[in-house]
C-alpha positions in Angstrom: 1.2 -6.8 13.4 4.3 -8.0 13.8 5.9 -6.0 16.2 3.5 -4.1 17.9 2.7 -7.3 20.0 0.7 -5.5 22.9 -1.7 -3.5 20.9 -2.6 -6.6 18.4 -3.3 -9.1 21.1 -5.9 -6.3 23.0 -7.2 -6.2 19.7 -8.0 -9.5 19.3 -5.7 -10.5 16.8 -2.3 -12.0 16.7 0.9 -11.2 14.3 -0.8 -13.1 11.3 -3.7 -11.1 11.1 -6.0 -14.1 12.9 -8.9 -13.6 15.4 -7.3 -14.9 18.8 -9.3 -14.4 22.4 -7.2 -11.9 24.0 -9.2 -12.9 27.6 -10.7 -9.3 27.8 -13.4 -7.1 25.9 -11.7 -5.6 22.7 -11.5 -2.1 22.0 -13.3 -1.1 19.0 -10.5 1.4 17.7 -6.8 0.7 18.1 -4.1 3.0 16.7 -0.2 2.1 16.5 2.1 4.5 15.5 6.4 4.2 15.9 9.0 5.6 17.4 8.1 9.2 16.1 5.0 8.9 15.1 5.0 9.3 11.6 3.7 6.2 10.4 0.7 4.6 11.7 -1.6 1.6 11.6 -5.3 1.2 11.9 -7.1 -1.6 13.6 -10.9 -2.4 14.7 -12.4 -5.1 17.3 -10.5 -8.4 15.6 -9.4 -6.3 12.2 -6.7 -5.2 10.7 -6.4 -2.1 8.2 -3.9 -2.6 5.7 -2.3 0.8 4.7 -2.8 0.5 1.3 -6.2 -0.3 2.1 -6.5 2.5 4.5 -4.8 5.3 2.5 -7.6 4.5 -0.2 -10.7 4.5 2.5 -9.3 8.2 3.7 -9.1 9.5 0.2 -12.9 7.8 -0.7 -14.3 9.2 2.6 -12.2 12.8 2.1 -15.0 14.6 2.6 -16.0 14.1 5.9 -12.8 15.7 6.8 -13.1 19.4 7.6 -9.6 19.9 6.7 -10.7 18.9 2.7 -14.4 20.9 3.4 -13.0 24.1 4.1 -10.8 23.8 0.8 -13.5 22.7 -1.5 -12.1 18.8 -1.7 -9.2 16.9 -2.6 -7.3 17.6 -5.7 -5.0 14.9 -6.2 -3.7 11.9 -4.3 -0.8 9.6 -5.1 0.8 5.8 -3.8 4.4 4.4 -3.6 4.7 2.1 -6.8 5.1 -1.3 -4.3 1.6 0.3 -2.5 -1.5 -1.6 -3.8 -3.9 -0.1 -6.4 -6.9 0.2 -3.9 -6.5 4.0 -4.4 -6.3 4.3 -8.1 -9.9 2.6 -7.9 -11.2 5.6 -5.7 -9.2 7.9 -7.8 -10.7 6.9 -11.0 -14.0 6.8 -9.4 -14.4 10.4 -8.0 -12.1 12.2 -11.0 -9.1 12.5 -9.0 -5.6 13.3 -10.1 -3.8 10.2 -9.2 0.6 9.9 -9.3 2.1 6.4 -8.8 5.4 7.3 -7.4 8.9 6.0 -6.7 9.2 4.8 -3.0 10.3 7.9 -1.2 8.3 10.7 0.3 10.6 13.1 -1.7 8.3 12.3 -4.4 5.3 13.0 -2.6 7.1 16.4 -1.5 7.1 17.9 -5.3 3.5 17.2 -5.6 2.6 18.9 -2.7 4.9 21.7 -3.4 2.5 22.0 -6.9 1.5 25.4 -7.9 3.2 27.0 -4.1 6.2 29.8 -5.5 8.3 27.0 -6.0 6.7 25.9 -9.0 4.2 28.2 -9.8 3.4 27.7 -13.3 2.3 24.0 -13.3 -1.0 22.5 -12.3 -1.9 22.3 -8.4 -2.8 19.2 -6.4 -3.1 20.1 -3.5 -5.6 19.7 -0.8 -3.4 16.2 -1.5 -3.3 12.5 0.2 -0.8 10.7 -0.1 1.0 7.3 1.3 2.9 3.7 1.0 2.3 0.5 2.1 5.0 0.8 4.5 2.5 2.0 7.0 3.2 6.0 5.8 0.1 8.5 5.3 0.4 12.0 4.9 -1.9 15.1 3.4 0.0 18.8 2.6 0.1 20.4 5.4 3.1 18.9 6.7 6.0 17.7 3.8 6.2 14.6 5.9 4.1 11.3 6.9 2.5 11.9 9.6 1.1 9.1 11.5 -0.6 10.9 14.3 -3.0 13.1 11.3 -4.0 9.3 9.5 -5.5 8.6 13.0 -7.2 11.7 14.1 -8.9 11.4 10.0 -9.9 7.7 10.5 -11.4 8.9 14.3 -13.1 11.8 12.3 -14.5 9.6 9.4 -15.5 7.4 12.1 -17.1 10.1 14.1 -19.0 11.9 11.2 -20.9 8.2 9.8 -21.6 7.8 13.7 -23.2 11.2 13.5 -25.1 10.2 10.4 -26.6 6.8 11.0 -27.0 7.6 14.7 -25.6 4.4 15.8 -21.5 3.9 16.4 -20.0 2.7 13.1 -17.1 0.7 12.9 -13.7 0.2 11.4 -14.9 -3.2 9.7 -17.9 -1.8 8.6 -16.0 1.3 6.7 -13.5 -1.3 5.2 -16.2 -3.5 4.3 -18.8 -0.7 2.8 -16.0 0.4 1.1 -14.6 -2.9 -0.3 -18.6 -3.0 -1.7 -18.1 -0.5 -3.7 -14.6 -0.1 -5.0 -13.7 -4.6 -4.6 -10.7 -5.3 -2.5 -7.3 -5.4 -3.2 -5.5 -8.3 -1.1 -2.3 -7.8 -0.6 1.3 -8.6 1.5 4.7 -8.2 1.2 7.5 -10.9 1.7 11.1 -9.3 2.7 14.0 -11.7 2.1 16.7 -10.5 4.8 20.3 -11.0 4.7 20.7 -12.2 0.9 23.9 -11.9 -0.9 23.9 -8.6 -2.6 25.6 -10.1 -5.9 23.3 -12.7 -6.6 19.9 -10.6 -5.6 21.6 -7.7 -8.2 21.9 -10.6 -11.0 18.3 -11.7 -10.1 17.1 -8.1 -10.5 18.8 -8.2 -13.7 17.4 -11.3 -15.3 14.2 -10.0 -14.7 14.9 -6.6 -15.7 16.3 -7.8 -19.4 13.3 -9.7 -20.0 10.7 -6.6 -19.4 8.5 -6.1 -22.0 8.7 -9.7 -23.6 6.3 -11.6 -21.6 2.9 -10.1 -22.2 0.3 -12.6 -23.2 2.0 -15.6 -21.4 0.4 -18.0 -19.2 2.4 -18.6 -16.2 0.3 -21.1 -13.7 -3.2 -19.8 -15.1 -2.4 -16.5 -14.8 -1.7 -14.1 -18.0 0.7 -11.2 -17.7 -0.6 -8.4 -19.4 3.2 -6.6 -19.3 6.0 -6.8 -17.2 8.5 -3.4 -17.0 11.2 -1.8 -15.1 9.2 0.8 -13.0 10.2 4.6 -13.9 8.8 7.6 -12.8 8.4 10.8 -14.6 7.7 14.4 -12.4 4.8 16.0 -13.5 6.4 18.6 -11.3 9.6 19.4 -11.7 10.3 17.0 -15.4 12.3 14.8 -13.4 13.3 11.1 -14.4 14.0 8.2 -11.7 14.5 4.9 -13.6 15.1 1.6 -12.0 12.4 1.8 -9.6 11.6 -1.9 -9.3 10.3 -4.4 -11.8 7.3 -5.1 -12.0 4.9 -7.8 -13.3 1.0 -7.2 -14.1 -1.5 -9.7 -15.1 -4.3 -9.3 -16.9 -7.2 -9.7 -14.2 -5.5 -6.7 -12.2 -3.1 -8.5 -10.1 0.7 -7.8 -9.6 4.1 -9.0 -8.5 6.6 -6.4 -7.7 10.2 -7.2 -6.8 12.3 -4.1 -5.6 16.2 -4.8 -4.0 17.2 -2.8 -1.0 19.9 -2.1 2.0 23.5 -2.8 1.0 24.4 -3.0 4.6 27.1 -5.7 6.2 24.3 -7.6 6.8 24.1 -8.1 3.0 20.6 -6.8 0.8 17.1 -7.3 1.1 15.0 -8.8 -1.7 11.0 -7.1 -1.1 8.5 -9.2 -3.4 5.3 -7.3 -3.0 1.7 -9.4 -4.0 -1.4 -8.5 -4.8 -4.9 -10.0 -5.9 -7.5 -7.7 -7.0 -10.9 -9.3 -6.0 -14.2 -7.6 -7.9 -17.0 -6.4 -5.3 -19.2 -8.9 -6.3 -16.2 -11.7 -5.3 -15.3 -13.5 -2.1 -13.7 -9.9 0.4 -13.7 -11.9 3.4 -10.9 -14.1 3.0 -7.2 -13.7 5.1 -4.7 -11.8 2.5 -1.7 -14.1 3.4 -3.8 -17.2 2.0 -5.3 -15.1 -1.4 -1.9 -14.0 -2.3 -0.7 -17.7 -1.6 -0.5 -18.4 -5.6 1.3 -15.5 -6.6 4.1 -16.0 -4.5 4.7 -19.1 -6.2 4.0 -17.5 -9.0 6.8 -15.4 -8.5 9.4 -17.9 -7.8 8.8 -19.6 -11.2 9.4 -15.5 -12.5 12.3 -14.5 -10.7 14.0 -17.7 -9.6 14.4 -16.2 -6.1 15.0 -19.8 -4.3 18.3 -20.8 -6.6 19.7 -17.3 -6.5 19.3 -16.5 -2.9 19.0 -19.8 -0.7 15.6 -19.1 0.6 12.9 -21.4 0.0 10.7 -18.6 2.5 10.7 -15.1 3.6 12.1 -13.4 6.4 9.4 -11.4 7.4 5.6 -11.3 5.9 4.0 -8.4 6.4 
């Protein structure tokens, strides 16, 4: 939204997320992608897909993809750990193998690589989904993200309701149907640019001592149910990555995940990921940026992120 100015404003919308009157009839599909096309994003007439939101409507709506017909279905699908939990909804829903993963498509790579000669002794999971909130979606056939496939299977999803309700279906209504079923997942991430990499590595570390000791508190209404340094184990290859971001889970679903990145001259970057798990029966129309409001200063009061960095607001909300 934020930089791919042209393509939001023919959308209707501007880099918030808002409705805007771009002086023209809007599309009813836009598709961005970057550079080289491996990630993507998803838009409809005046809406926005988020791509945690979106990874979790492909893998819920898998099988009207031929590629996952002609393979008898999906057999596992997996997020970055920062990525919301839309997806383990649908996961838990239709019986799927489900991996919360480190940020990295590396990690993706040894699932898909499940049950091939490399690893032939250990369960398989693929036909596989797969993606992060950093606007990456991928599948198995290629050990990458590939932005230009997550189009072509939203335009095929799109295509095959079309087909079956005789009438053009569109992006919103997907997002909304699906939201319906599974309850939405609001969400956005808040990047901190340019902090001093000293003081963002003691911050880290302050939380990172207290993990496990603050389940049951109250902190502005809200109760953690546990808070943890983030480590993955590889059902795969038996791997261990530790020190994969801390993270902070309340009781009614939500989370706060801080993760510190880039060491450049430029000094680090603090990411603070939010998200607010709404039931289906609860208010899914609202703007993410305002339902995620209250964690944010939530997470202040957690990390003391003002005092140790200088900022009182991000760089960049996304």
């Amino acid at each position: 939204l934020t930089y791919a100015v042209e393509l939001v404003k023919a959308m209707g919308l501007n880099a918030k997320g808002e409705k805007i009157d771009p002086g023209k009839p809007v599309p009813v599909f836009g598709a961005g992608a970057d550079g080289d096309a491996d990630r993507n994003m998803i838009l409809g007439s005046q809406f926005f897909v988020s791509p945690s939101d979106s990874l979790a409507m492909l893998v819920a709506n898998a099988d009207l993809i031929p590629q996952f017909q002609k393979a008898g279905g999906l057999k596992g699908c997996a997020r970055s750990m920062p990525t919301s939990g839309a997806l383990d909804l649908v996961a838990k829903k239709r019986g799927l193998p489900f991996f919360e993963v480190p940020t990295g498509w590396k990690f993706f790579g040894n699932l898909m690589d499940s049950g091939t000669h490399y690893f032939p002794d250990g369960k398989t999971y693929t036909p596989f989904i797969c993606g992060e909130e950093s606007f990456g979606t991928g599948s198995d056939h290629v050990r990458e993200k590939d932005g230009m496939w997550a189009v072509l299977a939203w335009l095929q999803i799109l295509a095959a309701k079309t087909i079956s309700q005789g009438r053009l279906v569109t992006v919103e209504e997907v997002a909304k149907e699906h939201w319906k079923e599974f309850g939405r997942n609001y969400y956005a991430r808040y990047d901190y640019e340019g902090v001093d990499k000293a003081k963002a590595e003691d911050m880290m570390k302050a939380m990172a001592d207290k993990a496990g000791t603050l389940g049951g508190q109250k902190v502005q209404g809200m109760e953690i149910q546990t808070n943890d340094v983030f480590e993955y184990n590889d059902p795969v290859d038996g791997s261990v990555s530790k020190n994969q971001g801390i993270r902070f889970i309340f009781t009614d679903g939500s989370r706060i995940i801080f993760r510190l990145s880039g060491t450049g001259v430029a000094g680090a970057t603090v990411r603070l990921y939010l998200e607010k798990y709404t039931a289906p029966d609860g208010d899914l129309g609202l703007h993410a940026f305002d339902v995620v409001k209250p964690l944010a200063n939530i997470a202040m009061e957690l990390s003391g992120l003002p005092a140790a960095t200088g900022r009182d607001a991000p760089t960049v909300i996304t």
